[in-house]
C-alpha positions as CSV (number, residue, x, y, z in Angstrom):
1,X,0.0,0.0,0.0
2,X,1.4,3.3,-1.0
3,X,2.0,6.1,1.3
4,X,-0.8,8.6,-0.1
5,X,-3.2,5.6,0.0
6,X,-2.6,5.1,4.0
7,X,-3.2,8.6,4.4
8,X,-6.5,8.4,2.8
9,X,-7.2,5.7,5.2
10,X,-6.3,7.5,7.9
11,X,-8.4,10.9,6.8
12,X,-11.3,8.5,6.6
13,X,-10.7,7.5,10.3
14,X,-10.5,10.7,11.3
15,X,-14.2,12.1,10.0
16,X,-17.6,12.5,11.5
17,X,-21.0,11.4,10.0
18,X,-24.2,12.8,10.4
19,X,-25.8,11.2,13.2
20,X,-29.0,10.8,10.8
21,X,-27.0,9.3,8.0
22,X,-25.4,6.0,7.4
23,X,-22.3,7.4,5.3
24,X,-22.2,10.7,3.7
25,X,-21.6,11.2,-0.3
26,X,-17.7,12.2,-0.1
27,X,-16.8,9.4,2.3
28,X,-18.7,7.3,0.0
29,X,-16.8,8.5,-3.6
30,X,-13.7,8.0,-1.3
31,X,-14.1,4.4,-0.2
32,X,-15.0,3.3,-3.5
33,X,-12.3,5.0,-5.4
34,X,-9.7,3.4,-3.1
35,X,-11.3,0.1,-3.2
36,X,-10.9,0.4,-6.7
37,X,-7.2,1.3,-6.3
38,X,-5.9,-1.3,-4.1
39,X,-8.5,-4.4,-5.5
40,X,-9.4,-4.7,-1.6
41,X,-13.2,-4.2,0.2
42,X,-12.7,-1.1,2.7
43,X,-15.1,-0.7,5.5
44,X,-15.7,1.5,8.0
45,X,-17.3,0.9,11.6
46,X,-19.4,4.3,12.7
47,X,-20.7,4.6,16.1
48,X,-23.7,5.7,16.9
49,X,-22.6,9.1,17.1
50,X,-21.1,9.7,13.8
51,X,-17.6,8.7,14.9
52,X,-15.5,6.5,12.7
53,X,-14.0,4.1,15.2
54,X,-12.6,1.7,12.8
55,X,-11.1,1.7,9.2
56,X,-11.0,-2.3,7.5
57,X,-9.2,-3.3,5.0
58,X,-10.1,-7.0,3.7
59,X,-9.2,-9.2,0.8
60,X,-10.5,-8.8,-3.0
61,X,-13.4,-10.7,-1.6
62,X,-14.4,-10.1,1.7
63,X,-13.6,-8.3,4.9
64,X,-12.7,-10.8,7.5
């Protein structure tokens, strides 16, 4: 994984959502361009309040 790439990751870890949304647009565009980049499912675990608490990286096929 490149350096800029980890940084995204990072950035991603680092945001809020709306506590009335699931995922916002931007975070969205972001997690599936980089997806794209490194051929591996991304997810993110948001609490309740819109706090990213966890950043996964998986396989090509699944998050484990």
């Amino acid at each position: 994984m490149k350096t800029n790439q980890l940084k995204v990751l990072e950035r991603l870890g680092a945001k809020r959502v709306q506590r009335d949304r699931i995922i916002n647009p931007e975070m969205a565009r972001t997690l599936c361009e980089l997806s794209f980049e490194l051929n591996r499912q991304i997810g993110l675990l948001v609490h309740r309040s819109g706090k990213v608490e966890n950043v996964i990286v998986g396989s090509h096929a699944q998050i484990v």
